[in-house]
C-alpha positions, 0 to 999 in steps of 0.5 A: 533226550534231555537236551533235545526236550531242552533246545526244542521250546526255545527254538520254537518260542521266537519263530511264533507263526509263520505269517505273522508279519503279513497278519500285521499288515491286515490287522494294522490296516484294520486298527488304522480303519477304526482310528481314522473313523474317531476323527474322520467324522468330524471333519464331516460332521458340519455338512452331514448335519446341513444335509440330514437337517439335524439339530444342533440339540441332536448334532452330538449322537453322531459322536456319543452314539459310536463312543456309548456302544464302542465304550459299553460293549469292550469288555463283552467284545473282548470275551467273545473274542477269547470265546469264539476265537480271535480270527472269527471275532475280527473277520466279523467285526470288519465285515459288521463295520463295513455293512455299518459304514455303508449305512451310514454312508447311504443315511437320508435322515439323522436317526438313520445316521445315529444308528449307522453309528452306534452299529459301527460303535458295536462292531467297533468293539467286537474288532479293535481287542481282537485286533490287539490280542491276536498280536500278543499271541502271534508275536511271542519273541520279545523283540519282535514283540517290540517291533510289532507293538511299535506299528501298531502302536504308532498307528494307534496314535498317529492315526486320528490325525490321518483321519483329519487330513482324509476327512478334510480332502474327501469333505473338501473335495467329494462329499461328506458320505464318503467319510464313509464309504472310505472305510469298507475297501480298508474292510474287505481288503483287511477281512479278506487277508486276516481270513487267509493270512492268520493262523491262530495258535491252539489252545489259546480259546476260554470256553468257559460259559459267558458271564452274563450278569458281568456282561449285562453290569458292565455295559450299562456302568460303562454306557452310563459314564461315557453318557454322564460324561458327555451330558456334562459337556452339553447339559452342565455337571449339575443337570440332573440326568448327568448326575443320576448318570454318574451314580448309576455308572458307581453303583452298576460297576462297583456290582460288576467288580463284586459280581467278577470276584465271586463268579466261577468264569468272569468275564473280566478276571480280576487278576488282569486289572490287579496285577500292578504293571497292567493297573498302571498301565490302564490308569496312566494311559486313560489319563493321557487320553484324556489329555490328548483328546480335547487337544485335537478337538481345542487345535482343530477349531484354532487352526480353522476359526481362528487362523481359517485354515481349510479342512485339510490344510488343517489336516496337514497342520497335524502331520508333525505330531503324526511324524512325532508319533510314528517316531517315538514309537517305532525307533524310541520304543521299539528298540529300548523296550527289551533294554530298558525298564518300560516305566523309564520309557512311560514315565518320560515319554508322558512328561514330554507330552506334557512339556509340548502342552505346556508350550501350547499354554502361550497360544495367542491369536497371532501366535505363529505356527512354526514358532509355537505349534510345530515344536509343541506338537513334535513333542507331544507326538514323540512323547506319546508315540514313546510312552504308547508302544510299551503300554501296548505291549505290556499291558497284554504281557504276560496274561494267559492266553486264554484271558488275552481277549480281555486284557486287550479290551481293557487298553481299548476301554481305557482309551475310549472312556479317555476319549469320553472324559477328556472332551468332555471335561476339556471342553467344559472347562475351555467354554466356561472360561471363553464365556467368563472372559467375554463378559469381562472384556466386551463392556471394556472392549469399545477400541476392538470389534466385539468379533476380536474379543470373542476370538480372544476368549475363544483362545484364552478358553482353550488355554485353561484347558490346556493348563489342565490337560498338562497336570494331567498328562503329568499324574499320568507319567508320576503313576507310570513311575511309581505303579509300572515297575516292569524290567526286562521281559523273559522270553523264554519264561511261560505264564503260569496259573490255571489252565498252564497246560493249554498255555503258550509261550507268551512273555512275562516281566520281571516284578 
């Protein structure tokens, strides 16, 4: 009797449910849907600004009214998941975005359009940690594990740049709605197949009440940094709003952590963040976004104004960071994960990155695509694809199933305050360098056209930029090194803490 109590866990923890893989399908298509709509958008965004007659004062709510509800509500989307349970919380959130999506789609005037955004931002946030958390108690066998974390994680990355090829062929060729409207059948077809498909195991749920004031501090300190952060970049960092912002943003959140540490039922327990795998997998991944993210926005208008490629032959330009990507993750990351330690594919997969963008400092106006571009976004795309995969799987590893919710909102926090902070620091940076760099050359410039002179500085901003983003991308690797210390995941090992009778057999790493 024993022996059969023995056999049975490990016969039954690598099978995980039967349906797993078709779930991936659906929540991949579903990740695919949110990624795309980060970038998709801003291919669209010239038209649908001409169209609706919004300002140029007011262009940037198309952007920050997504990103301010995206960012804000993670943390509160990620503990309803955990509370509702993950399937209800995913097929709600597709069926939220697509409504959302038609709206704006349908928008006759820019207030319309700002809170199509900010409903998609939302529903954004009750979908994406549902999304990863249910592959982390779904797959429970490390190197399925792998597998399942190398698609998703190569659609995480590669599918911003899916989105500027899309957005230029619809903008191009359709008209800029339907940047829109291309999101609900990706909706119904993922909400209709994840309501079928996924089963989600039992005993995975926190019905602990809802930590209200974690919730309510939470939002309003993570709402008030993306908001200083994207001030910054319209207003200057010494404008007074973009301060009082960012010490609102300290204070609100440093009253979340007292608030999380002294509450019975956090809303995010302390222990996800304080393990030091997760913290340096949060922090490191944070920093690459914010070096990655400026970058699309710095080549986007290269290849465009300084080139003058087309929208979508811009898209196109993207597509070996895209195969980089894919790459990294699905045949660097997958198959070493369960072999090797996961800082010694982070912490080299970073400096990769960063050796791309190094390449990309000695951009010119006249530099050539395939000699420059093509090599430098190959390696940025190997390396990230590389560094993303284990981030992602590791960072929901080994949590209880109960805080799995959590745990996934906090990778997708990470990546959207990234994303807020990189465009805004980098952009901050590339303009006051274009600006400096034109008052010095255009008295001196009479043998050129002014125009060449402005292009030069435009070039020469983004490369200060990009001299920044490759320290960053470094510090990012050096804290994979030293803070990510997991081995070779036990797959046959349970979570252990509070609550282990409700536990599944999910992976833990070595410390």
């Amino acid at each position: 009797m024993s022996e059969t109590a023995l056999k049975a866990p490990r016969a039954a923890a690598p099978s995980g449910d039967a349906n797993r893989w078709k779930a991936l399908v659906f929540i991949a298509l579903a990740q695919l849907m949110v990624v795309l709509d980060a970038t998709i958008v801003n291919i669209a965004l010239p038209s649908a600004q001409t169209d609706l007659g919004i300002s140029d004062g007011n262009r940037q709510w198309v952007v920050t009214a997504y990103a301010l509800a995206f960012g804000g509500l993670l943390l509160f989307g990620g503990r309803i998941a955990d509370l509702w349970g993950r399937k209800r919380a995913f097929v709600l959130g597709l069926g939220g975005f697509a409504a959302a999506s038609a709206l704006g789609g349908a928008a006759t005037t820019g207030a319309m359009m700002f809170g199509a955004r900010a409903l998609q931002g939302v529903f954004g946030a009750l979908l994406a940690p549902a999304a990863l958390s249910l592959l982390a108690v779904m797959f429970t066998d490390a190197k399925e594990r792998a597998k399942a974390f190398g698609i998703y994680g190569a659609i995480a990355g590669g599918g911003g740049a899916v989105g500027l090829i899309l957005g230029g062929f619809l903008t191009e060729y359709l008209d800029w709605r339907w940047t829109f409207f291309v999101n609900i059948p990706f909706a119904v077809v993922a909400a209709a197949g994840a309501y079928f498909v996924i089963r989600e195991p039992e005993g995975g749920r926190n019905r602990s009440p809802l930590d209200i004031p974690g919730v309510i501090l939470s939002t309003l300190g993570l709402v008030a940094l993306v908001y200083g952060f994207t001030r910054a970049e319209s207003d200057g960092w010494g404008d007074t709003v973009t301060v009082s912002m960012f010490v609102a943003s300290v204070v609100l959140l440093l009253a979340f952590v007292v608030v999380e540490s002294k509450v019975k039922a956090p809303l995010l327990p302390l222990r996800v963040v304080t393990d030091r795998n997760r913290g340096g997998i949060y922090l490191s991944l944070g920093l690459a976004i914010i070096g990655m993210f400026g970058l699309f926005l710095f080549l986007t208008y290269y290849l465009q104004v300084v080139k003058g490629y087309s929208p979508v032959k811009t898209g196109f330009a993207f597509l070996p960071m895209v195969a980089g990507m894919i790459t990294g993750s699905t045949q660097i990351g997958a198959r070493l994960m369960t072999r090797v330690p996961a800082r010694l594919l982070m912490g080299p997969g970073f400096l990769l990155a960063a050796l791309g963008m190094l390449l990309l400092t000695q951009l010119e106006i006249d530099s050539s695509y395939a000699a420059l571009l093509l090599p430098a976004m190959l390696l940025l795309g190997l390396g990230m694809g590389t560094a993303f995969m284990p981030a992602m799987s590791l960072a929901t590893q080994g949590v209880q199933p109960r805080d799995a919710g959590v745990a996934s909102a906090m990778v997708n926090t990470s990546q959207q305050v990234g994303g807020a902070i990189g465009t805004a620091l980098l952009n901050t940076i590339a303009a006051s360098a274009t600006t400096s760099y034109i008052k010095d050359h255009i008295a001196a410039a009479s043998a050129k056209p002014q125009q060449l002179v402005k292009l030069e500085g435009m070039v020469h901003g983004y490369t200060a930029a990009i001299w920044v983003a490759v320290g960053i991308l470094a510090l990012a690797s050096l804290i994979a090194f030293t803070f990510v210390n997991a081995g070779r995941p036990d797959t046959t090992a349970v979570t252990s803490g509070d609550g282990v009778e409700d536990e599944l057999p999910v992976p833990v790493v070595a410390h």
